[in-house]
N, C-alpha and C positions, 0 to 999 in steps of 0.2 A: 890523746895523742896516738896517732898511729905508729906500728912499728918501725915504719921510715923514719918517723920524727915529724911529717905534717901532721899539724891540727885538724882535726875529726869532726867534719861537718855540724854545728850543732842546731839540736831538734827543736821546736821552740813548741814548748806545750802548755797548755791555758791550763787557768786551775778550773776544777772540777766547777759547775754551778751546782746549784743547790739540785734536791732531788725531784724526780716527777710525783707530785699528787694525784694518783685517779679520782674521777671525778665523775658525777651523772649532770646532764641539763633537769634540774627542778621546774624552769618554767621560761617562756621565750614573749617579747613584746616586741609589738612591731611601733619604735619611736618616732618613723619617718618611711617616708619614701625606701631612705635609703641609709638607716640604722635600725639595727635589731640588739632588744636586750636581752641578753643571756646570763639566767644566774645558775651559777655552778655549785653543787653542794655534794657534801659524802662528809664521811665520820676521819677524812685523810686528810682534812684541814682543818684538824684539832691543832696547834700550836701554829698554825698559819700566821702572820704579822707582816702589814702593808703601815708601815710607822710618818713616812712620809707624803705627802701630795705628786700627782704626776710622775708615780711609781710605775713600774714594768715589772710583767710577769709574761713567761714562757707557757703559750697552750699548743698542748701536740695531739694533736687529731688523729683519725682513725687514717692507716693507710690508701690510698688511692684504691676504692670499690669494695673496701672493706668496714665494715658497722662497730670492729671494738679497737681498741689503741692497744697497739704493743710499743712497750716500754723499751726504749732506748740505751745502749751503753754507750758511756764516753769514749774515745777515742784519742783524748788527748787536743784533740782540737775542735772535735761538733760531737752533736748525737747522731747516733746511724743506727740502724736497724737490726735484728740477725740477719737478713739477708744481704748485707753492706751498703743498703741505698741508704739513705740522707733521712733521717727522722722529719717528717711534716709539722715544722714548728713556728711560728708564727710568734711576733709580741706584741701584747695590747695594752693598754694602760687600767689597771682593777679600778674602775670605778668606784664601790663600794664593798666591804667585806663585813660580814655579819660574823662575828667570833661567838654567838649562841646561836643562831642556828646552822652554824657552819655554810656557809655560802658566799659567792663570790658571784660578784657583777660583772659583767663586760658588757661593754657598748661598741657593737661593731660597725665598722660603715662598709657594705653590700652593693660592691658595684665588679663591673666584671667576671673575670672567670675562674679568680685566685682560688685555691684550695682552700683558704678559711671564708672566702666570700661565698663559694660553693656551700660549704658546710652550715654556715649561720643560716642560710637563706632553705636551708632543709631540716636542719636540728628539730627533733622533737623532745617531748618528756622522758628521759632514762636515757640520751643518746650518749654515747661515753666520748671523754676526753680526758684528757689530766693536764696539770699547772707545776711550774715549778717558777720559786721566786722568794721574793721580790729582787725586780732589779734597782737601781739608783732613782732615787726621788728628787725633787729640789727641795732644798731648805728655804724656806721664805724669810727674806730679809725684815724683820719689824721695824729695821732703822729708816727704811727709803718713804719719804713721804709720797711718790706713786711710786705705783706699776705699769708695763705695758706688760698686756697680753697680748699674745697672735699666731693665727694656726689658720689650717684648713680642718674639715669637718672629721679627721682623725684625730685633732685636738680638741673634740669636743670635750672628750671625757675629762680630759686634765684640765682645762683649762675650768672647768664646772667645779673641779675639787681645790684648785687653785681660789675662785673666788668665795668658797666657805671658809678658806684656811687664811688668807689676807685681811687683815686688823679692820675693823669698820673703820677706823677713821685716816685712811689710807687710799687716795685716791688713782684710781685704777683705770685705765683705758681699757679697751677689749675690742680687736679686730680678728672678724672671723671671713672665709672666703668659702662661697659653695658654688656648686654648679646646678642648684636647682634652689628657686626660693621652697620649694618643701621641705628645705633639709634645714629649715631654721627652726633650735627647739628652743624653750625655753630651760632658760641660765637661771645658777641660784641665782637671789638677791643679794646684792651688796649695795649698802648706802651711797655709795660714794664712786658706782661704777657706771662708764658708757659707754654702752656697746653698738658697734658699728657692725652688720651685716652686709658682705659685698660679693657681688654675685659674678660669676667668671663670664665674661663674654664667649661668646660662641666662636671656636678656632683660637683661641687662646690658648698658652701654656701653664698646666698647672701650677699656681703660686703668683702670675703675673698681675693681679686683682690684690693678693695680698702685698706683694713688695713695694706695689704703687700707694694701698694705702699707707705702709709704716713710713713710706719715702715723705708723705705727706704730712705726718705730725707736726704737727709746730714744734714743739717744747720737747724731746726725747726726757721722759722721767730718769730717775736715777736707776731703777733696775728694770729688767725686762726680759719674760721668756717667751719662745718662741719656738714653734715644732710644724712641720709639714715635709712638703716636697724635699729631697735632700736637696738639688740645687737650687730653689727657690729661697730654702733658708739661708744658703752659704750666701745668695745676695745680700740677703737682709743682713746679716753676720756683719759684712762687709763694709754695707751701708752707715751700721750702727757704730762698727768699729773708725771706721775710716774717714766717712761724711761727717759724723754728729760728736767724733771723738768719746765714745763711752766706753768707762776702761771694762775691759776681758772679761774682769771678776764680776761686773755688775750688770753680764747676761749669758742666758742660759739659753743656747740654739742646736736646735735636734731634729735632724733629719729622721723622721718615723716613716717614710717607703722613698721608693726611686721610680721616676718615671721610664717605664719600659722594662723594670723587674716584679716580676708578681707581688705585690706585699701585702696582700690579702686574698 
């Protein structure tokens, strides 16, 4: 309270995330056209822990024309730099993390001009970066006799750990949407999965390939996750919510970039 007696504007500050991991590229594959594997190692991801599937971690790259990463302080609402610009941070989903030899997977999709699409599409052996994480994972339902899956080729990564972690005898849809048939990899196996590959017409809107296929399911299963285009998925969200009546709790829909914001 101010000395007048009005109420004093109040500051609205996030909690801290977790800390930055430095980090070296160990070794880079090129999985596609237009995905590159990058695994991340150093002795800084000693007590590292990605406990659930389709988990998020923070990688902060080297500043703009610069080769080493400097480590960011909080601010109370983002990371920034000493020099006050905006920490270069990016989220991806950890594909795989090795807790003996210390290393961490990413699967990046390399298109445009984004700073981490930049950076993947250059990364060599010893390039520095650092992680901080994990963010929020899904809990996989063991109760739902299916699944639907569906993404664009930024869900590749989740949606490939997604069908490791889903019970074999769980029957699973999987609709994925690319803009190049080269960008189709191979998925683990599941017994009981079928996977539909749909390729974006030319002058389309990212996500319109994928909302037409969920629009198309016969049968909506009882749970269902879903990650891509941020408006693309609010359709689908919608779709699922409001068309097929499937309640709130029994899906998980996330927008991973925005069309016309750098997100890679």
């Amino acid at each position: 309270m101010s000395s007048e007696g009005t109420p004093e504007p109040r500051i609205s500050v996030r909690r801290e995330p977790p800390r930055f991991r430095p980090v070296v590229v160990r070794s880079v594959e090129q999985l596609s056209p237009r995905m590159r594997r990058i695994v991340l190692g150093g002795p800084e991801l000693e007590g590292f822990e990605v406990d659930q599937p389709a988990a998020s971690v923070r990688l902060l790259l080297p500043p703009p024309g610069e080769d080493a990463i400097v480590l960011p302080e909080w601010d109370g609402n983002q990371f920034k730099l000493p020099s006050g610009e905006r920490a270069p941070i990016r989220t991806f989903t950890p594909r795989h993390l090795d807790t003996e030899r210390l290393e961490l997977t990413l699967d990046i999709v390399v298109h445009g001009g984004g700073v981490a699409s930049e950076w993947a599409r250059s990364a060599e052996h010893g390039a520095e970066a650092a992680v901080s994480g994990p963010g929020r994972g899904y809990e996989v339902d063991a109760t739902a006799s299916a699944h639907l899956l569906a993404g664009d080729e930024t869900a590749i990564p989740a949606i490939s750990q997604l069908l490791e972690r889903l019970p074999p005898e769980t029957a699973v849809q999987v609709h994925l949407e690319i803009v190049d048939p080269r960008a189709r990899l191979e998925l683990p196996s599941h017994p009981k999965a079928e996977v539909a590959w749909h390729e974006l017409p030319r002058g389309s809107r990212p996500g319109d390939a994928l909302v037409a296929a969920v629009e198309a399911v016969e049968e909506i299963p009882g749970a269902a996750w879903v990650a891509g285009e941020a408006a693309s998925v609010q359709r689908i969200r919608k779709h699922l919510f409001d068309a097929r009546g499937m309640a709130r709790s029994a899906a998980t829909v996330r927008g991973y970039w925005k069309m016309g914001r750098s997100a890679t």
